[in-house]
N, C-alpha and C positions, 0 to 999 in steps of 0.2 A: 404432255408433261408441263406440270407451272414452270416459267422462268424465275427463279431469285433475283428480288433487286440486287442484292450483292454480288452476282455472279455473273450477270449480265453483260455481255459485250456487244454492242451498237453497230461496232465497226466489224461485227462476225457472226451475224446475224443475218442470214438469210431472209428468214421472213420478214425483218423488221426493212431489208435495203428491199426486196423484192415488193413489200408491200407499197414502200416510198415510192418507188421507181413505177407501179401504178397510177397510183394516186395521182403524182407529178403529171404524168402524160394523159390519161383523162383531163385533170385540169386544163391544161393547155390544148390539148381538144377542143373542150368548151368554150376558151378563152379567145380561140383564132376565131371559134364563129359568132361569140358573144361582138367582139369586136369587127369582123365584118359586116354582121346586122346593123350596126348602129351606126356603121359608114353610109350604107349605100342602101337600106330600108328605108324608106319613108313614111309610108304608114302608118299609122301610131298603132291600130290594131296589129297588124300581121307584125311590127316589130315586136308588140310585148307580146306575142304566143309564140314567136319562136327562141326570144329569150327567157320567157318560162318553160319553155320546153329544155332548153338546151341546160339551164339549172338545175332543174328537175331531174336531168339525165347524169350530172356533175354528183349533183345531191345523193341520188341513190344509190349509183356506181360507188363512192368513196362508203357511204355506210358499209355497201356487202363489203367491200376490201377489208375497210378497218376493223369487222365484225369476225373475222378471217384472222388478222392481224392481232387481236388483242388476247386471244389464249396462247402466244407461243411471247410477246416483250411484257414489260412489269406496265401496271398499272400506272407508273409519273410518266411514264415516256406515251403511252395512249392517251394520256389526258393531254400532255405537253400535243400530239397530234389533233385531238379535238380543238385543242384553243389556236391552232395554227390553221385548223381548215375552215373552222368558223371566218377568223380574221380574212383568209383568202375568199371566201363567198361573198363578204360584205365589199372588198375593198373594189373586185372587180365586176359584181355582180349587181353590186350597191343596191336600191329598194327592190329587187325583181323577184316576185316569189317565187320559191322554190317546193312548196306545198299546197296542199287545199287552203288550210287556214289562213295562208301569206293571202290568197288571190282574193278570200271573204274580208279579210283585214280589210284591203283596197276598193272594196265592194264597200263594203259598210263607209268607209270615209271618202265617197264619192268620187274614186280617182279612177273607176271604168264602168263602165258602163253595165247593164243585165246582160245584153250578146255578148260582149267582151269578156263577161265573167265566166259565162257558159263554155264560151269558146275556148277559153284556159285553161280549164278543169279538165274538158274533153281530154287538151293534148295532153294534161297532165297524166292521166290515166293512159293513153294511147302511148305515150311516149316511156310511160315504165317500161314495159321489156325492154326497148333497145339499153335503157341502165343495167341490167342482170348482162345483157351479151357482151356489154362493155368489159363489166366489173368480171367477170367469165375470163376473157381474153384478154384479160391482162393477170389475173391470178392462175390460169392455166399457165403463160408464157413465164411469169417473174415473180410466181410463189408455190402456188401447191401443186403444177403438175399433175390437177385431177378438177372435172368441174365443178364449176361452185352448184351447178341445176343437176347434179347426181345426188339423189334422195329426195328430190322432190315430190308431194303428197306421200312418205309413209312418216306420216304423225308419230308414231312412236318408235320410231328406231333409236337407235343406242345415241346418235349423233343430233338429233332434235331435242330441245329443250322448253321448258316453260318459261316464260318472260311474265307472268300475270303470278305472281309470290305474294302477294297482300289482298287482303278483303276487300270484296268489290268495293265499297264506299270510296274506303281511302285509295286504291287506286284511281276510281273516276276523280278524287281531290286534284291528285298529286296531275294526272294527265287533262287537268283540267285548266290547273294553276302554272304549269310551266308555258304552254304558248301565249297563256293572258299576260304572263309577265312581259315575255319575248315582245309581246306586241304595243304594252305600254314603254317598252324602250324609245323609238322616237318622240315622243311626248317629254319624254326629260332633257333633252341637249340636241340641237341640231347638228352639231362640230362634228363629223363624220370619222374622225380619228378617235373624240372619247366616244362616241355612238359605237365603232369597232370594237375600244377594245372593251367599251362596259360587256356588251354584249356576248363577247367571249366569254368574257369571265361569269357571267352567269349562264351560260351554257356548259362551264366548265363543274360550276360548284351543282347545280341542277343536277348533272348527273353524277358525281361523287355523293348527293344525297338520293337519287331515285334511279338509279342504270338498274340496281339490285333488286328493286323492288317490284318496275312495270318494263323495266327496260328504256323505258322516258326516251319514245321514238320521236316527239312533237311534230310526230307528221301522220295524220291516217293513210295515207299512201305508203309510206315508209314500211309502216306499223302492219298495214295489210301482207306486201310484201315478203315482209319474215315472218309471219305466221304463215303462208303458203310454203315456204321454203325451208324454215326451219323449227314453227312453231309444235309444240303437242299442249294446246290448253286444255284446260275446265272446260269452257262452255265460249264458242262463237259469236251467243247473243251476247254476254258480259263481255268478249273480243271486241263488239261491234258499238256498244256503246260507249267503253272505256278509252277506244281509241280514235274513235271517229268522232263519238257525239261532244265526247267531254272535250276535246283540243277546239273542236270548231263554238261549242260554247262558250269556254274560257274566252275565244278570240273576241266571239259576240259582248260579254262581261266589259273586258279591257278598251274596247274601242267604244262602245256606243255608248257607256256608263260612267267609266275612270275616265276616260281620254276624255269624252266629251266633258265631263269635269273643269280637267284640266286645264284645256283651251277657254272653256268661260273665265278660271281665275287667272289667266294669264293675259285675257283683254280687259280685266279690271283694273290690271297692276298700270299706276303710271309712264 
């Protein structure tokens, strides 16, 4: 049953405190071993694979929650959580990718290396399920009392949805155009407070214009994920290039093309 903004109460909402009450503690999960990696890691490899890992596991866990979360509270208070989880990824997670695309960003602008790149991806794909057991046990314990992985692969039950609502074209546009943008963010401002919160805010209007259309997951992992879990599309192959090829394209677009742009006219300027 939809919630009414009008009718709405915050402070009597289960799903919406059970959902927080997730969310929160995942976070801080992450955030103990984000920050004891970077105490006593040295490495510069094994520190950024296991703080991609450990984002990556933050990253997915909160999607299934919020995904959970957002057909029972009104649409300003999910977006009001979008622009709050964005800000908390950035401020403690700061540049550490939390998808395919983050790790090719970094690739392409020379800040790891081909093993380092490789190596990333691996855990990133390795380290998805432990995100669903996460996101599992904490919405079993502190919201629905039923698993999130109950109806796994039957594609068309009552409870599975399509996320792919627009012609392939514009889909691949739209899931092409959102991570290029995301990723010519640092290009504009180094100030990590406006980098935070532009960046919100355009995660926030990105899917107020595209959640309805592709589902605007800006992550192929992400993307993959809910199509095994909750997807019933059209067609797999248009799945596979709409969310994989187009996000990591865009990335290619924004960094090697725009970005590289941008840095030449920024060592022109006096």
């Amino acid at each position: 049953m939809e919630t009414g903004e009008d009718t709405f109460d915050p402070f009597n909402s289960p799903q919406l405190q059970g959902g927080i009450v997730g969310m929160f503690l995942t976070y801080l999960t992450c955030t103990l071993v984000t920050m004891t990696t970077r105490q006593f890691v040295r490495d510069r490899t094994y520190k950024m694979s296991i703080l991609t890992s450990v984002r990556t596991i933050n990253f997915l866990a909160w999607s299934i929650i919020l995904f959970f979360m957002s057909s029972h509270i009104p649409v300003t208070f999910n977006l009001g959580i979008v622009f709050l989880q964005v800000v908390a990824y950035v401020w403690i997670f700061d540049q550490v990718p939390f998808s395919p695309c983050g790790v090719y960003n970094d690739f392409l602008e020379s800040q790891i290396t081909t093993q380092q790149t490789i190596i990333m991806l691996l855990l990133q794909f390795i380290t998805a399920p432990i995100s669903i057991l996460l996101a599992d046990f904490y919405l079993y314990y502190f919201f629905t009392k039923s698993h999130a992985w109950e109806g796994w692969f039957l594609q068309y039950s009552e409870d599975h949805i399509q996320f792919l609502n627009v012609p392939f074209l514009q889909a691949f546009i739209i899931e092409m155009v959102g991570p290029g943008l995301l990723s010519l963010t640092p290009y504009i401002t180094k100030n990590k407070l406006i980098y935070t919160l532009l960046i919100s805010t355009e995660v926030v209007v990105l899917s107020i214009l595209f959640v309805s259309r592709t589902g605007f997951f800006i992550n192929p992992l992400n993307a993959t994920l809910f199509l095994i879990m909750y997807g019933k599309e059209r067609s797999y192959v248009e799945w596979f290039i709409v969310y994989c090829i187009a996000p990591m394209l865009g990335t290619w677009v924004a960094v090697s093309i725009i970005g590289k742009r941008l840095k030449q006219e920024k060592q022109k300027l006096p």
